[in-house]
N, C-alpha and C positions, 0 to 999 in steps of 0.2 A: 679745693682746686679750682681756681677761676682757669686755666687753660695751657695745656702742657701741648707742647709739639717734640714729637719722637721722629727725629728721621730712620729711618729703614731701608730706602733706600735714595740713591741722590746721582748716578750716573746719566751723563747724556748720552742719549739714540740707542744702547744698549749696554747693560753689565760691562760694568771694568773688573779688572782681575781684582781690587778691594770694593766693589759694591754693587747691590741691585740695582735695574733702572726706580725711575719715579716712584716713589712712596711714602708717604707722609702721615704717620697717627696721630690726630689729634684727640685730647680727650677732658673733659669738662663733670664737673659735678651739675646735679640736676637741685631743686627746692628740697627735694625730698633727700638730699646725699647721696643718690645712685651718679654713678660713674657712667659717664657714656663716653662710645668710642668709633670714631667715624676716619676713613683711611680717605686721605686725599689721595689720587691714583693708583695703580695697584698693577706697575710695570713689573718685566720677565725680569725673574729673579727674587722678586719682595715676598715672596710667599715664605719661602724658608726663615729666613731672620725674621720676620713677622712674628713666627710662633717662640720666640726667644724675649717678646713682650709681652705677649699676651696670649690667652686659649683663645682660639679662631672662633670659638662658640662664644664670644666676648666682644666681636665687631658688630658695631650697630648697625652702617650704612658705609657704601663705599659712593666717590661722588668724583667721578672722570674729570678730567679738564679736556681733555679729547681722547681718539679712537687710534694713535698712531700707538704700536704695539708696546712702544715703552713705559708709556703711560695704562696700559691697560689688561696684557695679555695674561699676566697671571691669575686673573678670574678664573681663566679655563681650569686651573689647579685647586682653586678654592672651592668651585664647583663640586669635583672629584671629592674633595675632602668633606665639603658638608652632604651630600650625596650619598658616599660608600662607606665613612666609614663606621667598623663591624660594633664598635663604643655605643654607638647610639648617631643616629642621625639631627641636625640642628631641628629643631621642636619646628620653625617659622622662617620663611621666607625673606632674606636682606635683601630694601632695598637697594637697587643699585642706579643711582642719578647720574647722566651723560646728556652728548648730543644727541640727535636724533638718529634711532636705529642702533642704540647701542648694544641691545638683545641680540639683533640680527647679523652683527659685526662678531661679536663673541659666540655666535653659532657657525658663522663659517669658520673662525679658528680652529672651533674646539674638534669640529664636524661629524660625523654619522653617529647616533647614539641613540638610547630607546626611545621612544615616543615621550614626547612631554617635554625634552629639552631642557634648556636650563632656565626655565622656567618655573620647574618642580621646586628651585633653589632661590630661585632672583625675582624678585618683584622691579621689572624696569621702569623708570620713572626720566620723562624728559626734558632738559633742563632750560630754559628760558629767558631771552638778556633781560638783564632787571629782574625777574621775579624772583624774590627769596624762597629758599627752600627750610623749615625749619625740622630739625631734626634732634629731638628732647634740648637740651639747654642750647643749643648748637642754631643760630641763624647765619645762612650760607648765602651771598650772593654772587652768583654769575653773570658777566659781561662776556660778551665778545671781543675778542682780540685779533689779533694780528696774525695768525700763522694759513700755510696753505691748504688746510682741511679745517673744518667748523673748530674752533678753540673758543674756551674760556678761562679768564681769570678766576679767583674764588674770594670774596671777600666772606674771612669764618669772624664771629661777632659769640664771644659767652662769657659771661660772668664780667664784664664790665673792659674786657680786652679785645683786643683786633689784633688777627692775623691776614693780609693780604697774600694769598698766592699766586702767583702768574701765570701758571701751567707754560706753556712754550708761545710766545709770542715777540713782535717785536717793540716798540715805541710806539706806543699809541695812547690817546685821551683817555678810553675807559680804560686802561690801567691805573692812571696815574689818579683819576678822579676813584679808583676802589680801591685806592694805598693810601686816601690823605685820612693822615690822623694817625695810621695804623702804628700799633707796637713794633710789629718787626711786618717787612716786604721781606717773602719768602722770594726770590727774584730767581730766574734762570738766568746764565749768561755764560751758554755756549760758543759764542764769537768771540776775537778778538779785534780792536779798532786796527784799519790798513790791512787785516788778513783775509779777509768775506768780505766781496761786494755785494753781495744779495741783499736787498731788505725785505722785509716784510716775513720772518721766517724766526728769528731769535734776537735776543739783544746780546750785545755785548759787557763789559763790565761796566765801563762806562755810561752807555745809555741805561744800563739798570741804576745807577749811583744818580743820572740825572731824575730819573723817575722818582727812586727815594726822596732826592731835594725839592723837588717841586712837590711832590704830594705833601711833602711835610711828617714825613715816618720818622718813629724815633729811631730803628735801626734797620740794620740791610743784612740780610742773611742771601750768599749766591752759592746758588746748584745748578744742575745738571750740565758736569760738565762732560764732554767727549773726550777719551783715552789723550788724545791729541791736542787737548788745549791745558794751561797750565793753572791750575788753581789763583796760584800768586800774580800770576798775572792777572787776570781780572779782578781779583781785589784790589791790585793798584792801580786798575784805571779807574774804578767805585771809587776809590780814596780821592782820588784828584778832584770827583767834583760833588762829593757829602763828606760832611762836616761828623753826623752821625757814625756809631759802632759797626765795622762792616765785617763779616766775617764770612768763612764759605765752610756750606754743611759737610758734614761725614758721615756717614754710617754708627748708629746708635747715640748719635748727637741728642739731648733731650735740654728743651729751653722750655724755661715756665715764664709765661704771661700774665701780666695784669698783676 
């Protein structure tokens, strides 16, 4: 397996009536044929369908693109699970890689509990523009982006393939410079062009389809969209200006890489 991406979940700002927020498994064989398996964000909602791929004693690493609830809150749950339950508790500590203060964001969520925190469970690790993070077959790198609290893009690198994913952001250079080349741009594209004037907060279809072409990605996958924006619509503004396969994620969607 050079590198499989599982959506689990793929709603914007929170849970639609068919899907989690943010959640992305990626998973890779190692030299030695062990399977690793590391969750791009780990928004409300992803916990449940998660355990529908995989035993949760099975995640190697979870690795934020930011701290905004949909991209993250379900840790409080995963917490609970590696923690309490009566089976046996997880042997070791998963790291968990974010912006900075990601422990401390996920302690006022979770809030009042015994001493020790979720710390007993999470080894927090803070993540840094440009510097890669490697994680068994798995090389990550994180850029800053474009949204209104600390965001990163993710550029994941195993077995000879590229997945870019954008976490929430809007048109910006290091995006487009951590998509070029990539197999698939995992793109958000909560906006629609003429409906939000705001920038600097999410892309639309279209500025995710202009990203793919300038970076030079072989394909465009768009997520996280909001109850209120229409799937097909932003894939036909992607169309309009990439050439390349554009599709938009669903819920147990699985594309293999490389």
């Amino acid at each position: 397996m050079s590198m499989r991406l599982t959506v689990i979940g793929c709603a914007g700002s929170f849970p639609s009536p068919e899907s989690p927020a943010s959640c992305y498994l990626v998973e890779a064989d190692d030299e030695a044929g062990l399977t690793w398996r590391v969750a791009l964000d780990f928004g409300n909602g992803a916990l449940g369908p998660l355990q529908s791929h995989i035993d949760l004693d099975e995640l190697d690493a979870v690795v934020l693109s930011h701290l905004h609830p949909d991209h993250c809150l379900d840790l409080c749950g995963l917490y609970v699970a590696f923690r309490y339950d009566p089976r046996g508790r997880r042997a070791h500590r998963m790291p968990v890689y974010g912006p900075h203060g990601t422990l401390r964001r996920l302690e006022r969520a979770y809030g009042k509990h015994e001493k020790g925190s979720l710390s007993l469970t999470y080894d927090g690790y803070t993540l840094v523009d440009g510097d890669p993070v490697v994680i068994g077959p798995f090389t990550i790198t994180p850029r800053r982006v474009e949204h209104p609290i600390e965001a990163f893009a993710l550029r994941v690198e195993a077995g000879g393939a590229v997945l870019t994913y954008s976490g929430d952001t809007d048109t910006c250079e290091a995006l487009t410079k951590l998509a070029t080349g990539a197999d698939l741009l995992l793109a958000e594209a909560s906006f629609i062009e003429g409906r939000e004037p705001e920038r600097g907060i999410h892309l639309t279809g279209r500025r995710a389809g202009e990203t793919a072409r300038d970076a030079g990605a072989k394909s465009l996958l768009l997520t996280h969209q909001p109850v209120w924006t229409d799937p097909a619509v932003v894939a036909g503004e992607a169309r309009q200006v990439f050439d390349g396969p554009v599709d938009v994620a669903r819920p147990g969607m699985v594309v293999d890489l490389g």
